[in-house]
Structures are given as structure tokens and as C-alpha cells.
C-alpha positions as CSV (number, residue, x, y, z in Angstrom):
1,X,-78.7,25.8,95.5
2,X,-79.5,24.8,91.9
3,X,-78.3,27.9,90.8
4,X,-74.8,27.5,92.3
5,X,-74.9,23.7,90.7
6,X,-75.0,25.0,87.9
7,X,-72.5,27.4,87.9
8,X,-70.0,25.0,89.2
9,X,-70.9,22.8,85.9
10,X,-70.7,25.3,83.6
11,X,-66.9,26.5,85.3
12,X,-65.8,22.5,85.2
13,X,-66.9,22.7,81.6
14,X,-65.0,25.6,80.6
15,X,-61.7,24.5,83.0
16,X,-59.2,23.4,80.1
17,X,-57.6,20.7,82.3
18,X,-60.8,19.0,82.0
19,X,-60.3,17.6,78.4
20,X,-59.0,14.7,77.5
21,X,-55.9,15.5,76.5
22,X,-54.5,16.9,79.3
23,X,-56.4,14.6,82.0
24,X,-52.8,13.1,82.1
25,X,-51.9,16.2,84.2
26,X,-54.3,16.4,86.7
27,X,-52.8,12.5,87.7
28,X,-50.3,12.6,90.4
29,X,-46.8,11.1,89.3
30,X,-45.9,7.7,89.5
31,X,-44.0,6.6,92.6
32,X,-45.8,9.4,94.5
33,X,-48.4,8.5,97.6
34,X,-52.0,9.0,96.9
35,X,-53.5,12.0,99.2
36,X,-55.4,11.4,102.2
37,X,-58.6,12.1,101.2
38,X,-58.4,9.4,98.5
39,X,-57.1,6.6,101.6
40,X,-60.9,6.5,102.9
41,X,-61.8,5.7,98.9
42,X,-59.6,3.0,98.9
43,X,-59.5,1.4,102.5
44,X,-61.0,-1.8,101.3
45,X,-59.4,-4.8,99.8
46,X,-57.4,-3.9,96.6
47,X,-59.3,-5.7,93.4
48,X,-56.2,-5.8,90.9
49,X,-53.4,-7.7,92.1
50,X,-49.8,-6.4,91.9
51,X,-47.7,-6.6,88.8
52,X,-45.3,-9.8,88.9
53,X,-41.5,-9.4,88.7
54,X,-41.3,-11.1,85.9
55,X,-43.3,-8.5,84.0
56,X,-41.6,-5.7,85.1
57,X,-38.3,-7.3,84.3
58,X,-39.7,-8.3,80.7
59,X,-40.7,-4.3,80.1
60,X,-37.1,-3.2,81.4
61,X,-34.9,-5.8,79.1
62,X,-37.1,-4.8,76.4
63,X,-36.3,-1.0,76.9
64,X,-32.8,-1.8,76.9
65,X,-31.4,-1.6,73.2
66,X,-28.2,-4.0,72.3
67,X,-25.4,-2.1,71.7
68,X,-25.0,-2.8,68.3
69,X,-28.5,-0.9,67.4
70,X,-27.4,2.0,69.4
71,X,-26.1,4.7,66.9
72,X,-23.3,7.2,68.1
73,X,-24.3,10.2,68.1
74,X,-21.0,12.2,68.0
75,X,-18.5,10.1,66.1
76,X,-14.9,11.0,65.6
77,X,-13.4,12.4,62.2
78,X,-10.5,9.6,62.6
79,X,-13.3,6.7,63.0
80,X,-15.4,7.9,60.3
81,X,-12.0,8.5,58.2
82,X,-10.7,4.8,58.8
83,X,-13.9,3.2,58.4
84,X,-14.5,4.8,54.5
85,X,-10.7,3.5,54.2
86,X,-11.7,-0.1,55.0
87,X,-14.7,-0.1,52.9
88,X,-12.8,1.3,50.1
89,X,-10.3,-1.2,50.1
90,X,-12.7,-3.9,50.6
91,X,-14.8,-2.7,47.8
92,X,-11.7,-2.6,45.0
93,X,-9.9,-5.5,46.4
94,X,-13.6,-7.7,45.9
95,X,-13.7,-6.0,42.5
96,X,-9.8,-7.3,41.9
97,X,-10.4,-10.9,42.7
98,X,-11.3,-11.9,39.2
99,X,-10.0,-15.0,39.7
100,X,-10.9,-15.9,43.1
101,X,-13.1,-18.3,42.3
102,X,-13.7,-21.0,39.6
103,X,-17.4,-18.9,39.1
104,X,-14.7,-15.4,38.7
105,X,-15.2,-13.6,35.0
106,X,-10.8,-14.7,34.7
107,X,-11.4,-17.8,36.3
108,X,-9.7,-19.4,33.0
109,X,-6.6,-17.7,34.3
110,X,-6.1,-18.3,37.8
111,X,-3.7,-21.3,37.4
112,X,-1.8,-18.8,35.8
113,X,-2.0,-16.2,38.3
114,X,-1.6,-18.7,41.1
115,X,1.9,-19.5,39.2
116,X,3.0,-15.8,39.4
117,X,2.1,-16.1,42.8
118,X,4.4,-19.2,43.4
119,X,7.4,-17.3,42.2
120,X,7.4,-14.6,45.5
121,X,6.4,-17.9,48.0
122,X,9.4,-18.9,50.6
123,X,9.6,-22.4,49.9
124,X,11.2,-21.8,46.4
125,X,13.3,-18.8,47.8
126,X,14.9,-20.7,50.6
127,X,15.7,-23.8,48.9
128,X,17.0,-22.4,45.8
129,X,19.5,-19.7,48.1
130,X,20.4,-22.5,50.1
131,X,21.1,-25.0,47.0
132,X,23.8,-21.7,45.2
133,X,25.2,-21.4,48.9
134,X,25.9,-24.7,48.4
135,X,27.6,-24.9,45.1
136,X,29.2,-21.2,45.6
137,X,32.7,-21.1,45.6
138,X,33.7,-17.7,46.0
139,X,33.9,-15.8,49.4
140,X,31.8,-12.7,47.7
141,X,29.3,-15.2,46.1
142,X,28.4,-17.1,49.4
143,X,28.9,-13.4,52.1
144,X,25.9,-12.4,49.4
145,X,23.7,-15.8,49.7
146,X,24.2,-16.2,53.3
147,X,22.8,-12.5,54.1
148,X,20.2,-13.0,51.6
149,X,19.1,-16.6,53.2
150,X,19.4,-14.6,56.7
151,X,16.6,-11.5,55.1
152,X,14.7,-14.3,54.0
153,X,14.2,-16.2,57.5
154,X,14.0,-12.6,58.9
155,X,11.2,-11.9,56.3
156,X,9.2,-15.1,57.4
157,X,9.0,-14.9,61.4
158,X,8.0,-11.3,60.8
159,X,5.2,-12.0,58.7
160,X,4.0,-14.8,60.6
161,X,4.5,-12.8,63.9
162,X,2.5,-9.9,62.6
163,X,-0.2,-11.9,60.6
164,X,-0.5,-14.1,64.0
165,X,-0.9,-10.9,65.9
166,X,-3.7,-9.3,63.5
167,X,-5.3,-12.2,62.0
168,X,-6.9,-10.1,59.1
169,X,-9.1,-12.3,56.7
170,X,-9.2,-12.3,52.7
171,X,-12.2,-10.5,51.0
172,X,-12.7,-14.2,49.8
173,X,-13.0,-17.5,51.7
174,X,-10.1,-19.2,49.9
175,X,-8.1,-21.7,52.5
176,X,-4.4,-21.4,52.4
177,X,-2.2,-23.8,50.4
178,X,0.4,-26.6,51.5
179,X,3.2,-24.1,51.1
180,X,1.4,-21.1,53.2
181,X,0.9,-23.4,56.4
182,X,5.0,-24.2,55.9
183,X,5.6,-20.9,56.2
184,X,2.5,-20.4,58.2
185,X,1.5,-17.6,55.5
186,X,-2.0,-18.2,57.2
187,X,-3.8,-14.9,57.6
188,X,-4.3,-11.9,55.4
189,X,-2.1,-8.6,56.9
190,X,0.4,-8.2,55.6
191,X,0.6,-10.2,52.4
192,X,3.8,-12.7,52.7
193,X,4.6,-12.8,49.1
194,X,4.3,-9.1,48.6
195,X,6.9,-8.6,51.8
196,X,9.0,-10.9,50.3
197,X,9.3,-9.9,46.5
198,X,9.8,-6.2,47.4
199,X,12.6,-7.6,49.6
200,X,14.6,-9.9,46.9
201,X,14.0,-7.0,44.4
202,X,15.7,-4.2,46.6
203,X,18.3,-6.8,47.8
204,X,19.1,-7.9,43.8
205,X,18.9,-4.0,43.1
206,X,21.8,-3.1,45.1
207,X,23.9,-6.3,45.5
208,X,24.2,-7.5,41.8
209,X,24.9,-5.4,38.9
210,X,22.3,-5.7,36.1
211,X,21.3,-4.1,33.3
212,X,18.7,-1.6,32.8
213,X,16.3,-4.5,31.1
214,X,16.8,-6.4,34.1
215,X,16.2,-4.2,36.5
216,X,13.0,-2.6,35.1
217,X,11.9,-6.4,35.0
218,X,12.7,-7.0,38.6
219,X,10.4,-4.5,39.8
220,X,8.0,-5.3,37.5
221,X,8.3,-8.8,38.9
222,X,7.7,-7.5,42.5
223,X,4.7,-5.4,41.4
224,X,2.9,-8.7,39.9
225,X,3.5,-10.7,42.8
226,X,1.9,-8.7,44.4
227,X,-1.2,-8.0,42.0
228,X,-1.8,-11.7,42.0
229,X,-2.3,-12.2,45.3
230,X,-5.1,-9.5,45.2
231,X,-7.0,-11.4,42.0
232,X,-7.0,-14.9,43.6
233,X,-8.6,-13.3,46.5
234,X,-6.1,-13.9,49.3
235,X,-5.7,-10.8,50.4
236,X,-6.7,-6.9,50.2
237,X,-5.3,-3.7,48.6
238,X,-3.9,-2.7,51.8
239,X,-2.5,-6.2,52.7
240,X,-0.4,-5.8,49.9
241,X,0.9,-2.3,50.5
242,X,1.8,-2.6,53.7
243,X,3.8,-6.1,52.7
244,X,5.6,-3.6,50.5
245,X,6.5,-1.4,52.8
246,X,7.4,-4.3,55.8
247,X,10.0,-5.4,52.6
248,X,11.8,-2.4,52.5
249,X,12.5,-2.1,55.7
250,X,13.3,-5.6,56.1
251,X,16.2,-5.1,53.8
252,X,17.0,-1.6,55.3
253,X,17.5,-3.9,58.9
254,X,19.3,-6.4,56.6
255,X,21.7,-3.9,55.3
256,X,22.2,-2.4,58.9
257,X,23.0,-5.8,60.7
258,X,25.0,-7.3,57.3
259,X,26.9,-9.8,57.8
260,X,31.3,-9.9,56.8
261,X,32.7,-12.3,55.2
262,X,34.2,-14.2,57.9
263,X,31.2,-14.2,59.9
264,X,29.5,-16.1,57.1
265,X,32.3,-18.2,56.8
266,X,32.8,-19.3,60.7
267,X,28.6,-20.1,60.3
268,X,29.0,-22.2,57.1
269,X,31.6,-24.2,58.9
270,X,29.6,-24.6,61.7
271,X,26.5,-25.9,59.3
């Protein structure tokens, strides 16, 4: 009998399932019912009490991850293409504002630059076409203004329809200006003034005859507009471009839905 003790020692010892390490498997799963020959071991009173719900909820909400520290795993190539974009443009249109603020390396300059800025706002453009229509006395002079005041109120709702619809903000906080809530330039995409200048440029480009000087002038005109609404920190790179592009073909519609002569006539009659 000791002899047999002994062997049965000396084969627990050498079982590998013995160690510490992989004790864990010899356990039965969680979930699982204990055997029967363990239900005579425990047929008296249980001595540790039950865990509470609102432990058990506390370890599951704390398993859970929010979803914004949950990384995808298998992003797409237009995702990770658009996103580089974005931080790109944010990137050079932060480095452009250099007169965004009065702490900005050009800060000296922005009244300047705001002025430039001035020159592409509605406002101006509205009142001062309206004012020639006015005082124009030929029928080419005022067929000319009245399609250009037409582009002009076209130019506005779509801006403000399309910021209102985006609602992009600047790389900077900078609140909009008196003017701007007029023409409720409000929001960021697509840039109002730049829309607007690329518009009158096109529009002087191929109603009006000018000379080379002139021209070459115009479109430099356009391009600064533009430019200085990036270094005050209104808007992006992008915003810009894209009020570049909304321009042209604002005046592309203009020049498809112009307007005769005696159309404008019978609606400055009317006015």
C-alpha cells in the first residue's frame, strides 16, 4: 500500500498538467455546471455571495471601447487619399494666414489686405452696377449692366445656398464682417469673394474690349482677391479654388440664359 502511494506521487509529480502554468486547463469553462462528484463538496451553504449587477455591468462598459479609439483596420485608398488632402490644405492655408491675426508675422499689413479683399465683396459690386444702370443711356450699355447685375444676384444665393449647406469653417477663428452677414458670406466653402471676382473678370473679359495691360490686370485682380482671403484667415486653399471654379461656371449659366435687349428694357420699366 505505501508502495503504490508512492508511485501515484511520483506520476502526479511528473504529469505536466500539474504545474502552475497550465492549472488553468484542468478548470472547467465558465458557464459550464460543475460535475457530480463535486455537488456532495459543495452541498452546504455557499460562503461568497454572488456578484452584483452593477459590477458586472461596470466590467462590460469598461470592455466596450468608444468608437473614436477604435482604429480601422482596413481603410479605403479614397479615405486615406481625402483625408492627406484636407490636412494638406489645412496645413498651407494656416501657413498663408500671415495676417490673420494682429499676433501674425504681416500683421502690419492686413488693413491692407483686408482692402484688396473689399474690392471682390457684393456690396460694392451691386451698388456700383446698379448706380451706371442708372445713369446708362445706351441700349448696349444697360443690356450689359442688367446681365451683369443679374450674374451678380445669381453669384450670391449660390454661395450662400452652398456655404449654408456645407458650413465649412476658416483655419482661423475670425468672425465675419458687417458686409459678409449682408450677403450672408458667413461660412468658409466656397469663398464668396473668390466666386465673385473670377466671375466679373470672365464677364469684363468677353463683354468689353480692353487692352492687353488691362486685361492681364484683371486677372491679376481676380487672383489677389482671392490670395487675400487666404492670408487674413477666412478661408482655405481649397475654399478658394473651388470659388474659382463655382465663378466660371456662373458666367458660363449667365452667358446661356443672357438676357436681349428688350427683355432688359421691359424689366427696367417695370423697376
Amino acid at each position: 500500500m505505501p508502495a503504490s502511494q508512492s508511485r501515484a506521487r511520483a506520476r502526479d509529480r511528473n504529469n505536466v498538467l500539474n504545474r502552475a502554468e497550465f492549472l488553468s486547463l484542468n478548470q472547467p469553462p465558465k458557464g459550464t455546471q460543475e460535475p457530480r462528484s463535486s455537488g456532495r463538496k459543495a452541498s452546504g451553504p455557499s460562503t461568497q455571495p454572488p456578484p452584483s449587477s452593477d459590477g458586472a455591468r461596470e466590467r462590460r462598459q469598461s470592455q466596450q471601447l468608444p468608437e473614436e479609439d477604435c482604429m480601422q483596420l482596413n481603410p479605403s485608398f479614397k479615405g486615406i487619399a481625402f483625408n492627406s488632402l484636407l490636412a494638406i490644405d489645412i496645413c498651407m492655408s494656416k501657413r498663408l494666414g500671415v495676417c490673420a491675426g494682429r499676433a501674425a508675422s504681416w500683421a502690419s499689413a492686413r488693413s491692407m489686405v483686408k482692402l484688396i479683399g473689399i474690392t471682390g465683396h457684393g456690396i460694392p459690386w451691386i451698388g456700383g452696377t446698379i448706380l451706371c444702370l442708372v445713369r446708362s443711356s445706351t441700349l448696349a450699355g444697360q443690356e450689359v449692366l442688367m446681365n451683369l447685375l443679374l450674374a451678380l444676384l445669381l453669384d450670391i444665393m449660390t454661395v450662400a445656398g452652398v456655404q449654408k449647406l456645407i458650413k465649412r469653417r476658416g483655419p482661423y477663428e475670425t468672425s465675419p464682417g458687417l458686409l459678409d452677414y449682408l450677403t450672408m458670406d458667413i461660412y468658409a466653402f466656397p469663398a464668396g469673394h473668390a466666386s465673385r471676382a473670377a466671375m466679373v473678370s470672365k464677364f469684363f473679359l468677353s463683354h468689353l474690349v480692353l487692352a492687353v495691360p488691362l486685361r492681364v490686370l484683371l486677372v491679376l485682380w481676380a487672383f489677389c482677391v482671392g490670395l487675400s482671403r487666404v492670408m487674413i484667415g477666412r478661408h482655405h486653399i481649397t475654399d478658394v479654388i473651388s470659388g474659382f471654379i463655382i465663378g466660371y461656371f456662373q458666367f458660363r449659366l449667365v452667358e446661356l440664359m443672357w438676357l436681349s435687349s428688350n427683355t432688359c428694357q421691359m424689366l427696367i420699366s417695370a423697376w
